[in-house]
VOBA-1610 file (N, C-alpha, C; in pm, whole numbers, padded with zeros to 5 digits, always signed):
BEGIN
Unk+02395+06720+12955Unk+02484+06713+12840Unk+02553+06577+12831Unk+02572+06526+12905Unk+02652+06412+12935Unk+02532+06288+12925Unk+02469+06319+12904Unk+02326+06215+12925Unk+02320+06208+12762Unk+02300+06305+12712Unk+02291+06362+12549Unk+02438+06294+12509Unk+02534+06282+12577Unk+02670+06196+12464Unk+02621+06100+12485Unk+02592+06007+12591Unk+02572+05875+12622Unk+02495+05817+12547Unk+02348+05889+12551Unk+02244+05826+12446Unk+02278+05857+12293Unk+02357+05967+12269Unk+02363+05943+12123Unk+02485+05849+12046Unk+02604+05771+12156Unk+02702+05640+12188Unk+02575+05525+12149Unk+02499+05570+12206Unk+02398+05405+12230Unk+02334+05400+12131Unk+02282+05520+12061Unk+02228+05509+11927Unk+02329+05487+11847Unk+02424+05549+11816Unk+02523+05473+11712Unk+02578+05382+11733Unk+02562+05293+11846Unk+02621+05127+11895Unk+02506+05050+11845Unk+02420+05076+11887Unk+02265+05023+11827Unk+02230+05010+11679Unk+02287+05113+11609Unk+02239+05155+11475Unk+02363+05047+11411Unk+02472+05051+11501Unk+02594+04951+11376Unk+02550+04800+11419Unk+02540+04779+11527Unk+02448+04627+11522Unk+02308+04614+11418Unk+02233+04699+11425Unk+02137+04700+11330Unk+02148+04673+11211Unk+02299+04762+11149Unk+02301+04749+11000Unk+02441+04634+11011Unk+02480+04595+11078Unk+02531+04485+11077Unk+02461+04320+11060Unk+02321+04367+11135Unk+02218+04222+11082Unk+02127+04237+10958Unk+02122+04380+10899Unk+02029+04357+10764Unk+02063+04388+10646Unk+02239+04388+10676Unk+02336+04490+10539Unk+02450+04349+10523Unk+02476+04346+10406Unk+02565+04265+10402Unk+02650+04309+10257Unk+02775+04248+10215Unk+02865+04326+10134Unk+02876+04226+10074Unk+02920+04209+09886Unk+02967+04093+09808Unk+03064+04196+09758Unk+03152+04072+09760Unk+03308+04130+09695Unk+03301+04137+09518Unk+03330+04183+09453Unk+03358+04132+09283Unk+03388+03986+09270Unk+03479+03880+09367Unk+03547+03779+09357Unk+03428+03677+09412Unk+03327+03714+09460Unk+03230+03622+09515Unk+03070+03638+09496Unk+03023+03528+09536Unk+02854+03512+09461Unk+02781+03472+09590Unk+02683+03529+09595Unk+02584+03508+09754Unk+02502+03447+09758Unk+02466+03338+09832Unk+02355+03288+09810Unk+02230+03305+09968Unk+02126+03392+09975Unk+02069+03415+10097Unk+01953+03363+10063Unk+01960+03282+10225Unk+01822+03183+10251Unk+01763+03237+10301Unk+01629+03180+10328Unk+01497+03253+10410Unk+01431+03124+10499Unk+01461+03117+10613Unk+01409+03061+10713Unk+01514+02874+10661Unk+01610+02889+10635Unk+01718+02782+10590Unk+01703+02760+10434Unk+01582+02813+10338Unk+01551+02801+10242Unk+01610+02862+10090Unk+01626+02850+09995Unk+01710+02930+09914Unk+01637+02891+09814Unk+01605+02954+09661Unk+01541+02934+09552Unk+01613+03026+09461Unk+01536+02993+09305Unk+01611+03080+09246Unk+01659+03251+09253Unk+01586+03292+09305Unk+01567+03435+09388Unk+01674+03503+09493Unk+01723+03355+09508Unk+01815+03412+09667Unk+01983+03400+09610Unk+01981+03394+09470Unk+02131+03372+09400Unk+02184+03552+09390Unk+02255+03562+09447Unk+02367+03741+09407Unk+02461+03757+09346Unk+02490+03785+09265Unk+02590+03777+09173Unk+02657+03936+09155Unk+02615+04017+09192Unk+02593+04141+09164Unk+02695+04224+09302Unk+02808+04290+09271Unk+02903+04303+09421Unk+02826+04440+09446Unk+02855+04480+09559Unk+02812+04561+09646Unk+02734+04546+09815Unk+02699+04710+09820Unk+02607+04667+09992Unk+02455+04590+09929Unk+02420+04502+10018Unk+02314+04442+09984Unk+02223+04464+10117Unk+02100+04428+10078Unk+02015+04453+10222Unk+01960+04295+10265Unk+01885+04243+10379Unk+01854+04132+10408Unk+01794+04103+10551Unk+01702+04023+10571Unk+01644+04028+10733Unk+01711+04002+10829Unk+01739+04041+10923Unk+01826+04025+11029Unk+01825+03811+11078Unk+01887+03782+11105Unk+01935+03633+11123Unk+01808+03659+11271Unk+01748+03497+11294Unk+01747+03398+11194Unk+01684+03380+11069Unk+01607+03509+11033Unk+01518+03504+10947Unk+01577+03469+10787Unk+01669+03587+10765Unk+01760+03542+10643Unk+01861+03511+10696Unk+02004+03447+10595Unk+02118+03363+10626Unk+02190+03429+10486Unk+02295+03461+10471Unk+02429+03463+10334Unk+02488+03403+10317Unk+02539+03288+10244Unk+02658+03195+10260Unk+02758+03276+10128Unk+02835+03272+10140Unk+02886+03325+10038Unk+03061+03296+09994Unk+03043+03270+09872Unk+03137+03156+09806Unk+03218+03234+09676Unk+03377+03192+09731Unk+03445+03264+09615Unk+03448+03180+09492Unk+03451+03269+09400Unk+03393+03242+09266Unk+03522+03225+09153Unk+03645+03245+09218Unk+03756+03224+09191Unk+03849+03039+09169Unk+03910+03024+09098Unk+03932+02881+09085Unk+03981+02805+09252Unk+03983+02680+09260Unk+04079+02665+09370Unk+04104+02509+09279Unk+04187+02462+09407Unk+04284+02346+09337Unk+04279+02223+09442Unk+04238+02107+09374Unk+04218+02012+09472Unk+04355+01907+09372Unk+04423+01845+09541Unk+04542+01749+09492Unk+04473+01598+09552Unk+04584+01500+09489Unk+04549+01396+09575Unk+04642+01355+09594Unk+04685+01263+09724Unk+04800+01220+09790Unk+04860+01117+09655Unk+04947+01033+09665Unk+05051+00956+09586Unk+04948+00849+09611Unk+04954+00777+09492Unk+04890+00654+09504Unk+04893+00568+09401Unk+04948+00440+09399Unk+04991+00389+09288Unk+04901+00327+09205Unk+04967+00341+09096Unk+04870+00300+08981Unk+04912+00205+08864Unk+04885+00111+08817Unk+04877-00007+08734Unk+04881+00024+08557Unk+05011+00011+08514Unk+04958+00058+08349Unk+04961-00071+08262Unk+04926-00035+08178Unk+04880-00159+08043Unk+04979-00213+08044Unk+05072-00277+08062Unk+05165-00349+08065Unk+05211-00397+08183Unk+05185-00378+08276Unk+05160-00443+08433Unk+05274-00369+08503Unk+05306-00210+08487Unk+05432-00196+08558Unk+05333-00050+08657Unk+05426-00057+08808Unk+05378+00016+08863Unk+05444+00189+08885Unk+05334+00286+08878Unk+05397+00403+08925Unk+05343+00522+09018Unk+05386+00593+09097Unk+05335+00655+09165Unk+05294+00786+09122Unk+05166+00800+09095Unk+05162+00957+09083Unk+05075+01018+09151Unk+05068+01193+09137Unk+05024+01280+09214Unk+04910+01351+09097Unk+04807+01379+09118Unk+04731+01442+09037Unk+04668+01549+09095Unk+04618+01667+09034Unk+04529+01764+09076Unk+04438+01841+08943Unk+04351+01892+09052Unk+04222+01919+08976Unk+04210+02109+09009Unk+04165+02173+08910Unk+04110+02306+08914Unk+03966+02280+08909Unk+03953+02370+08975Unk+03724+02403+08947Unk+03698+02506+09005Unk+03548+02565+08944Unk+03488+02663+09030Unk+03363+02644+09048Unk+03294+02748+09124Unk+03154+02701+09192Unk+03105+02780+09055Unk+02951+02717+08949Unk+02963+02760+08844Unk+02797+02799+08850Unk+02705+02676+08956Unk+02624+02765+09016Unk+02602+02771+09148Unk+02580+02875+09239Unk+02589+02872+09375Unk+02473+02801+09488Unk+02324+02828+09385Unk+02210+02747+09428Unk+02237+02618+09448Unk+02283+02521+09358Unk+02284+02395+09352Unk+02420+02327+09427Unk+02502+02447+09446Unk+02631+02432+09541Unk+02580+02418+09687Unk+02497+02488+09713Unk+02467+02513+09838Unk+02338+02431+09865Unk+02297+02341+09758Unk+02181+02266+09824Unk+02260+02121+09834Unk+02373+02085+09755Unk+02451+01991+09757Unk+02495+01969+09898Unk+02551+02082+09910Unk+02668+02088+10046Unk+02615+02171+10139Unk+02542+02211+10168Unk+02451+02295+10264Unk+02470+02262+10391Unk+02460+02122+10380Unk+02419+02044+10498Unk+02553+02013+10577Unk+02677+02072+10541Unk+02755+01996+10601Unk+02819+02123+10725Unk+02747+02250+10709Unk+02723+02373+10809Unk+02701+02470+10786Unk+02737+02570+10870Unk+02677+02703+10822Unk+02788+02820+10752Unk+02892+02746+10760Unk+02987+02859+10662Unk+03059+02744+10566Unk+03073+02874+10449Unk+03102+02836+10356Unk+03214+02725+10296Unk+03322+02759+10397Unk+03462+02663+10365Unk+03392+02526+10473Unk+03305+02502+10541Unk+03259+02395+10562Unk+03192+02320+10471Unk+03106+02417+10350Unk+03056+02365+10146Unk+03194+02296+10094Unk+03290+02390+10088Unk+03378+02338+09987Unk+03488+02224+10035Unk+03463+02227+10173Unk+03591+02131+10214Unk+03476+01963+10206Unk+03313+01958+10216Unk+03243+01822+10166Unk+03276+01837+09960Unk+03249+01975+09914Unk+03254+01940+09788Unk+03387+01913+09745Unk+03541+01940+09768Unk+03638+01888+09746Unk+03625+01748+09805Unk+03581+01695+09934Unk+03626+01557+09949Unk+03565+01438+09792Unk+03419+01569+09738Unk+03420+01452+09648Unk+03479+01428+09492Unk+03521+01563+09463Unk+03588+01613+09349Unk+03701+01516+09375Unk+03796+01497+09486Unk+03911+01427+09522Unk+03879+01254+09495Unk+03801+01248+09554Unk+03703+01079+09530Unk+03697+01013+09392Unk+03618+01169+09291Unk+03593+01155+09156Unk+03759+01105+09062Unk+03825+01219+09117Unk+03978+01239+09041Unk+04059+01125+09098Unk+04035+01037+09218Unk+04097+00949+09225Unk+04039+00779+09157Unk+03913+00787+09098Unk+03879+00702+09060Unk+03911+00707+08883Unk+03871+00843+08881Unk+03942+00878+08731Unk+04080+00830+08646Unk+04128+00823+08746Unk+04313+00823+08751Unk+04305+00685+08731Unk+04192+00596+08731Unk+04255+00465+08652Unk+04247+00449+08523Unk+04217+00537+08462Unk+04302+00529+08276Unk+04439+00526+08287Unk+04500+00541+08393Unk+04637+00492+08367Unk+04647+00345+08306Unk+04566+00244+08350Unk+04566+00145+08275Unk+04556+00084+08157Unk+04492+00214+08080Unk+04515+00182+07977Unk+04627+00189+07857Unk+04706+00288+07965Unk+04868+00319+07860Unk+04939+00231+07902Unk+05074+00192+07812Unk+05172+00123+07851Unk+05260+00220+07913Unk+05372+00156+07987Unk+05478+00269+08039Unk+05567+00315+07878Unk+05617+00259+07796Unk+05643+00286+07679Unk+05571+00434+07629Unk+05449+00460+07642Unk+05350+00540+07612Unk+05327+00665+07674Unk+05359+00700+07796Unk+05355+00763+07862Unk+05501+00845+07856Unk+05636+00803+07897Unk+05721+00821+07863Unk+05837+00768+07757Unk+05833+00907+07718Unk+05901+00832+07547Unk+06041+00978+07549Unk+06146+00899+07477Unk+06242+01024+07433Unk+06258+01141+07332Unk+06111+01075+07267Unk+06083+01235+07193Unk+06029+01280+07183Unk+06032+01404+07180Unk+05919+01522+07212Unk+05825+01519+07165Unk+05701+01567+07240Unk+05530+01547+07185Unk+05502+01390+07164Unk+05592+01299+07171Unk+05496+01166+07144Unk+05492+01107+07301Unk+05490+01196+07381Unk+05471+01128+07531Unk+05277+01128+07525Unk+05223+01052+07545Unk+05033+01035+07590Unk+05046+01120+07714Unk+05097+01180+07771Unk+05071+01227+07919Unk+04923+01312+07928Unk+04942+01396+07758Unk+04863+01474+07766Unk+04698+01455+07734Unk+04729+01344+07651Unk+04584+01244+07602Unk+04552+01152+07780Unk+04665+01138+07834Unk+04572+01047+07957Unk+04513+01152+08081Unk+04503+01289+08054Unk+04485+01411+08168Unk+04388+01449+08064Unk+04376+01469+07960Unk+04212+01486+07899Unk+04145+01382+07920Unk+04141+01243+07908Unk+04089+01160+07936Unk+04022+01126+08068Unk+04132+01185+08164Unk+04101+01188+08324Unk+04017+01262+08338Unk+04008+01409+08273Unk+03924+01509+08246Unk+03787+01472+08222Unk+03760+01388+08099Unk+03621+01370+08057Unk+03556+01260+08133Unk+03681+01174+08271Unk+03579+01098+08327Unk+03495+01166+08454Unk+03583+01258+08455Unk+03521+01350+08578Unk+03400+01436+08575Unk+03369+01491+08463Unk+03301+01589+08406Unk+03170+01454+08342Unk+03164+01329+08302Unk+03104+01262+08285Unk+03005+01223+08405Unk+02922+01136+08381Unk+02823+01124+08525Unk+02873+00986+08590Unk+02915+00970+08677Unk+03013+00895+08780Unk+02834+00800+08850Unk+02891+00786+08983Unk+02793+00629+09020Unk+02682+00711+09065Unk+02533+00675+09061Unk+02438+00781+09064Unk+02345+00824+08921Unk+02472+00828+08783Unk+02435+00901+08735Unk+02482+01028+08736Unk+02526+01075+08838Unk+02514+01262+08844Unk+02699+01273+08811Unk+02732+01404+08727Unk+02821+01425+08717Unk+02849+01529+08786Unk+02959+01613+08812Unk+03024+01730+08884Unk+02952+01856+08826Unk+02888+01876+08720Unk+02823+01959+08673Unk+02666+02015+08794Unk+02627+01796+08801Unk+02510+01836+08879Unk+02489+01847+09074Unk+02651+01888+09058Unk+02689+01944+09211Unk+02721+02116+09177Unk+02722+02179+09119Unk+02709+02322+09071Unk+02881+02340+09070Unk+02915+02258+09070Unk+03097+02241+08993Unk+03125+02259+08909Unk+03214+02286+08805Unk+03314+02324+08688Unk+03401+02315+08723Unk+03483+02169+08594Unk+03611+02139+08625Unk+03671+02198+08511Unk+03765+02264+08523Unk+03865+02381+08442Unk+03995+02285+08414Unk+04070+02215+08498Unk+04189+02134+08405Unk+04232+02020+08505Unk+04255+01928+08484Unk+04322+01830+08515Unk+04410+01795+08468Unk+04560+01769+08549Unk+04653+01767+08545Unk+04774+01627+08616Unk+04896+01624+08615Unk+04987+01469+08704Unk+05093+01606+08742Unk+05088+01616+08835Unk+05200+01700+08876Unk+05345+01594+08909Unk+05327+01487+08959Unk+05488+01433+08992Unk+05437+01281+08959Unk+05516+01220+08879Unk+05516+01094+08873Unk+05653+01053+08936Unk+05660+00929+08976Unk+05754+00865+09043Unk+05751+00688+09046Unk+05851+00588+09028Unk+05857+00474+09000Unk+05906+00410+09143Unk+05827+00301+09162Unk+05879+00187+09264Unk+06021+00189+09251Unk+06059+00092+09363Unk+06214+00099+09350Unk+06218-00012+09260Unk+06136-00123+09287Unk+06137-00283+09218Unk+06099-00257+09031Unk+06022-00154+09021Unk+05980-00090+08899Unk+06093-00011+08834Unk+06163+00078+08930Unk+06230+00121+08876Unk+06434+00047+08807Unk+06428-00096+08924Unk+06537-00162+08863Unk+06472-00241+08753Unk+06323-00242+08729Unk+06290-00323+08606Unk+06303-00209+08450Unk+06244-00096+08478Unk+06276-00016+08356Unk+06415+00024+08347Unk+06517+00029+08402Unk+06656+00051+08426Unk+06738-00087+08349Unk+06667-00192+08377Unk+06728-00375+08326Unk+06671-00317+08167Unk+06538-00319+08118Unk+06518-00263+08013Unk+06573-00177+07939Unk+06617-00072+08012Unk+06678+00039+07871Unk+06799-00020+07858Unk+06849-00108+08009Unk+07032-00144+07927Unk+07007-00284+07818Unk+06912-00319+07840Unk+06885-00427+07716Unk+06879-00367+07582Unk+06775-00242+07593Unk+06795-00190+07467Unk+06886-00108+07420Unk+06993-00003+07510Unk+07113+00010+07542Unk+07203-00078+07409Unk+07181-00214+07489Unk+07281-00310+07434Unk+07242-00382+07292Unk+07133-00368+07288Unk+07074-00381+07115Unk+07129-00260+07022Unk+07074-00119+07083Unk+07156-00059+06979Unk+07262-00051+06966Unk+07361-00086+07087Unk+07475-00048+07021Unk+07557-00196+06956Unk+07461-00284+06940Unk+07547-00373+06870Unk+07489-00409+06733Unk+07390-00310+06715Unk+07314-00288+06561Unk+07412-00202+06534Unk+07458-00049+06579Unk+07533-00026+06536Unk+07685-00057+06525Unk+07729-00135+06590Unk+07847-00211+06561Unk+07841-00330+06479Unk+07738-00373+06464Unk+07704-00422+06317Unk+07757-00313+06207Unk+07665-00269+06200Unk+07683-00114+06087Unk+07842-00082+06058Unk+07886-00063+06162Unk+08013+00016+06125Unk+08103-00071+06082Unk+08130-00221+06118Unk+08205-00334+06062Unk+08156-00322+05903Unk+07997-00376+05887Unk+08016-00383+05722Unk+08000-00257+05683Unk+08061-00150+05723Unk+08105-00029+05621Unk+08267-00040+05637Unk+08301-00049+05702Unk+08419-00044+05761Unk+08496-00186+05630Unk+08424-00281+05626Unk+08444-00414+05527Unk+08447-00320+05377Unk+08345-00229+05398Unk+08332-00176+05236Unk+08418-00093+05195Unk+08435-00038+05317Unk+08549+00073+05292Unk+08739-00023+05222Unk+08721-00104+05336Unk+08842-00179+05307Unk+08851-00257+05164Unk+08758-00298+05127Unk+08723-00349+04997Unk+08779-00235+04893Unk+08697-00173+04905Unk+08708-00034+04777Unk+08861+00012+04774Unk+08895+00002+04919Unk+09051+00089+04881Unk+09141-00026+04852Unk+09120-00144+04868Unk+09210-00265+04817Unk+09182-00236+04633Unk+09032-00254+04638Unk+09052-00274+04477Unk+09119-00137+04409Unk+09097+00014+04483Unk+09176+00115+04408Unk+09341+00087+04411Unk+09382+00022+04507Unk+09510+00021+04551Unk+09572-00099+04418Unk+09451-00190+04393Unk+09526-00306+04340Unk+09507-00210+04135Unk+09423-00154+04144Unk+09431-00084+04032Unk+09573+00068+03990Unk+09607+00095+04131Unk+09728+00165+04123Unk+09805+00066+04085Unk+09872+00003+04140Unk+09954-00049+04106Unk+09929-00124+04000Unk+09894-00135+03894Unk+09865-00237+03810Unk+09921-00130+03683Unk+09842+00014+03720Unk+09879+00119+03648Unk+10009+00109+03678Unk+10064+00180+03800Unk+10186+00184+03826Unk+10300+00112+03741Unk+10284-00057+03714Unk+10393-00133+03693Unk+10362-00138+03551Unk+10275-00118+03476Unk+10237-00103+03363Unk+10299+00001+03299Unk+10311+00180+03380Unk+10394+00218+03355Unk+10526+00253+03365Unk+10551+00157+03466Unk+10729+00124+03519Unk+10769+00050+03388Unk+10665-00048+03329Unk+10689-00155+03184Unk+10749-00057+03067Unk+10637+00030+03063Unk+10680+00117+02933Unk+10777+00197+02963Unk+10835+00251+03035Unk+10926+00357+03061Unk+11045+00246+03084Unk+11071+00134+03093Unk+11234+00059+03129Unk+11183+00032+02941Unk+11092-00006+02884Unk+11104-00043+02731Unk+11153+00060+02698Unk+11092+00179+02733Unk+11172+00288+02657Unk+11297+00370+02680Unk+11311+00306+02769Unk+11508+00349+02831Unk+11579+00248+02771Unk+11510+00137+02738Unk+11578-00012+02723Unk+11647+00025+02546Unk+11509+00077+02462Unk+11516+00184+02320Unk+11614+00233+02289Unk+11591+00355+02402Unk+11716+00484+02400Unk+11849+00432+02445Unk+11804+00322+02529Unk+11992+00279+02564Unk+12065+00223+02445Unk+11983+00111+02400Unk+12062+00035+02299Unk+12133+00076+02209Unk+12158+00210+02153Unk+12278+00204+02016Unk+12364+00265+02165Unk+12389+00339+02284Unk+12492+00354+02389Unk+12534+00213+02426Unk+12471+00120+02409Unk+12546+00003+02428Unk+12558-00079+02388Unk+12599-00016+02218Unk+12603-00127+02105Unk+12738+00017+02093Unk+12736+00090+02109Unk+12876+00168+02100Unk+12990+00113+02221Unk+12917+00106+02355Unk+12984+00026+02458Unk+13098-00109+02418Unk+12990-00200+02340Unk+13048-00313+02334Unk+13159-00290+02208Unk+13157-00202+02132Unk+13271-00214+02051Unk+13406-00140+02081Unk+13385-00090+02241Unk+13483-00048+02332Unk+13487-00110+02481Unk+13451-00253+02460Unk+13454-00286+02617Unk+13511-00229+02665Unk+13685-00220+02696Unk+13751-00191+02778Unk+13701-00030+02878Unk+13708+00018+02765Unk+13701+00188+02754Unk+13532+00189+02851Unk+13439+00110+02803Unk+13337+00117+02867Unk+13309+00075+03060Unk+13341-00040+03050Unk+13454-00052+03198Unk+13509+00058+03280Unk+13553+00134+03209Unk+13666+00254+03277Unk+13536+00308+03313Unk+13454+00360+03207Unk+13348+00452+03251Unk+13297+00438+03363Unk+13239+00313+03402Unk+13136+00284+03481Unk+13237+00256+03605Unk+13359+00221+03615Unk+13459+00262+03752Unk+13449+00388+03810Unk+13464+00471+03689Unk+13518+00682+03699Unk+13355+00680+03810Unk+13270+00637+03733Unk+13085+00660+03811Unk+13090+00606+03920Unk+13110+00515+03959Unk+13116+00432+04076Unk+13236+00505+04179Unk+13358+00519+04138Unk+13426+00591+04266Unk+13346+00756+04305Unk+13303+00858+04161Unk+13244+00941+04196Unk+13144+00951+04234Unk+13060+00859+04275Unk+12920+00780+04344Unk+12989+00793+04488Unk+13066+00725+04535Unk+13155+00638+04600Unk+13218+00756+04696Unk+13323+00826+04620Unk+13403+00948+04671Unk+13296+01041+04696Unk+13236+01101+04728Unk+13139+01242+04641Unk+13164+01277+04820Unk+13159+01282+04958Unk+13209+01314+05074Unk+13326+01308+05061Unk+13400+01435+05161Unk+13557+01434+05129Unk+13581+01329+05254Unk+13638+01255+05235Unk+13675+01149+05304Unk+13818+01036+05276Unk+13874+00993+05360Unk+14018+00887+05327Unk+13956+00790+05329Unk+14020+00723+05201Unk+14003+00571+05203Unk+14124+00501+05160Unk+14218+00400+05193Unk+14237+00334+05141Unk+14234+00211+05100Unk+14244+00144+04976Unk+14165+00031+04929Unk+14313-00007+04855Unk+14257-00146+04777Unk+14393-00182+04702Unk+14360-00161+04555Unk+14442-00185+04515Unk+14434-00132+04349Unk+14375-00298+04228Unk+14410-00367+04347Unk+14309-00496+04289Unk+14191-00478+04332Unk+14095-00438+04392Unk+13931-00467+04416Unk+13932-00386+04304Unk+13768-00463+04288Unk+13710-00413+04175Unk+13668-00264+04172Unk+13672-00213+04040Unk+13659-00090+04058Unk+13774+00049+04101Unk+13878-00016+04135Unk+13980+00068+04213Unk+14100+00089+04125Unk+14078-00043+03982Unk+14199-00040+03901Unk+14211+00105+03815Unk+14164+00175+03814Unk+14194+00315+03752Unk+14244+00355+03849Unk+14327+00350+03962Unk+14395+00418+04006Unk+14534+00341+04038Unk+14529+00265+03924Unk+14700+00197+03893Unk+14740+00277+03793Unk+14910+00303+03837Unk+14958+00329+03668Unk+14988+00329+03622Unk+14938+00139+03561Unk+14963+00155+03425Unk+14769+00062+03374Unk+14623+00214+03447Unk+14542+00158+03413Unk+14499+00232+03262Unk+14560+00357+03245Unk+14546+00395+03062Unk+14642+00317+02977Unk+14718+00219+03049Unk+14797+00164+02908Unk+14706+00073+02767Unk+14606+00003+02831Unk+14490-00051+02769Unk+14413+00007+02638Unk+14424+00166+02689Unk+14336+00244+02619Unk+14420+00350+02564Unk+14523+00337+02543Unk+14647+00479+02453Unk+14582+00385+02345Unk+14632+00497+02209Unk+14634+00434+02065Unk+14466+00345+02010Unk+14390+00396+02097Unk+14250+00311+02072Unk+14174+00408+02050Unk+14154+00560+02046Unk+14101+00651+02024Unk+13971+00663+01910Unk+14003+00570+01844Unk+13931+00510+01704Unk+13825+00472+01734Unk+13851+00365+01848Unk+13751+00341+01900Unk+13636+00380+01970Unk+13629+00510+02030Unk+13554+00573+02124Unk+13415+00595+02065Unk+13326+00592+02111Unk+13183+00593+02053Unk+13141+00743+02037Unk+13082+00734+01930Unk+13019+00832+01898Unk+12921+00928+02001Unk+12913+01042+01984Unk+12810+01172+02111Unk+12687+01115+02090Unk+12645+01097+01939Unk+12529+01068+01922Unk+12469+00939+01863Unk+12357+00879+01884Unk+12338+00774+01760Unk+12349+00796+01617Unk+12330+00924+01594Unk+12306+00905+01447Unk+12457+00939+01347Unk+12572+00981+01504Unk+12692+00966+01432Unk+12744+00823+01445Unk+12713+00733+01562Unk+12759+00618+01522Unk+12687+00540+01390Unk+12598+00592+01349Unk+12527+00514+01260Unk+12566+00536+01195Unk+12633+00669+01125Unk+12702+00674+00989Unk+12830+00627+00985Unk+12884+00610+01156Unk+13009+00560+01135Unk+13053+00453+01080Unk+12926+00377+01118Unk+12952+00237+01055Unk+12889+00199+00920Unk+12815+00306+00849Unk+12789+00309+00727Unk+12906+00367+00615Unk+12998+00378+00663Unk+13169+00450+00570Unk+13201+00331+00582
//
């Protein structure tokens, strides 16, 4: 009985090595490529996930390659733009393996598993994208970075980088005819010299200092116009103004004259008046004063200042003009 567990241990130890050398598994995320005696043709491409069957090693071989994007960067490395200024940038690349035959006859050679393919086919994708990356030369720094939105080239010089990669490089052969697909190219970090960066820094305060003395231009000759305009409204007020200060003393000057054509045929009496106005101008706060009865103005408060004016009653001017007018028409 014990002989019977043992051998039927050894058959199922036996049987999982067995189907361990002629069974093999593809994920959904990956594509197989199995050789025959190191050999591979169109025949030996899998695309198809599941258990697969195959001759036990060395006869057949699987290399098998995810079919999923990956991302190749390249270190900082400076670069030269159309206007001779320097900057540092970082670039990276997406791709996928697009066919696996021609992936694996490319890079085959560099061993027997797979991330030993992709770490020769990234060194040259990295090679490609760093030779690419000199269209930076053809933008100015002006061009690249700008302060308003959408007119930065960043995005025209990463398509451009794009189509040199995907183009056929030295050889002839492009990334296509390494079983590559490049999906996007991209500048993840740009960064400026220090010597570069006190030169674009001297620049913006130059232009800094242009605009703001265009606009201090500006605001003087408005500022001139402004002052202009309100002089000439000001000199037109007043022009009105005294024009009608003119007519209004002519026409008090009108209305006064028969009051002081009645005045003068009562000097005295007229005198008094304009004293009585002047102390009640004068007095109008209750307040002490005393003054002498000689200053001017003060003689109505002598008494004998109605002796002047008893018995003159005759004289007193009329309420209205049009009674002095008849007065002097009797």
């Amino acid at each position: 009985m014990r002989n019977l567990i043992y051998m039927l241990i050894g058959a199922i130890f036996l049987g999982a090595i067995v189907s361990f050398m002629v069974t093999y598994t593809v994920r959904f995320n990956e594509v197989a490529v199995r050789t025959t005696l190191g050999k591979a043709g169109p025949e030996s491409v899998v695309t198809e996930a599941g258990l697969k069957f195959k001759w036990p090693y060395p006869i057949q071989q699987v290399i098998k390659y995810d079919k999923r994007l990956r991302i190749v960067e390249t270190r900082s490395e400076t670069q030269l733009t159309a206007d001779e200024y320097q900057i540092i940038a970082v670039s990276f690349l997406t791709y996928r393996v697009s066919d696996p035959l021609i992936f694996f006859q490319r890079f085959g050679s560099a061993g027997e598993r797979s991330i030993d393919h992709f770490r020769r086919a990234e060194d040259v994708v990295r090679n490609r994208l760093r030779s690419a990356m000199g269209e930076v030369s053809k933008y100015r720094m002006n061009e690249l970075f700008t302060p308003e939105r959408g007119a930065s080239k960043l995005g025209e010089l990463e398509a451009r980088v794009m189509e040199q990669i995907a183009t056929a490089g030295e050889g002839g052969q492009g990334l296509n005819d390494y079983g590559i697909e490049v999906v996007g190219v991209g500048i993840s970090r740009i960064r400026l010299p220090a010597d570069t960066t006190a030169t674009v820094i001297s620049r913006m305060s130059a232009n800094r200092d242009k605009l703001s003395k265009e606009l201090e231009s500006k605001g003087q000759s408005r500022a001139r116009s402004i002052v202009a305009r309100a002089e000439s409204d000001a000199t037109k007020i007043r022009e009105f103004a005294n024009l009608r200060a003119m007519e209004i003393v002519a026409r008090g000057e009108h209305e006064a004259a028969p009051y002081l054509g009645a005045q003068q045929a009562n000097a005295e009496l007229a005198v008094f008046l304009q004293k009585l106005d002047l102390m009640r101008n004068a007095m109008a706060k209750r307040i002490t004063l005393i003054f002498s009865v000689s200053d001017y103005g003060l003689g109505v408060f002598s008494p004998n200042a109605m002796d002047a004016t008893r018995g003159e009653s005759a004289g007193l001017p009329a309420p209205l003009p049009e009674a002095i007018g008849t007065g002097e028409g009797e």
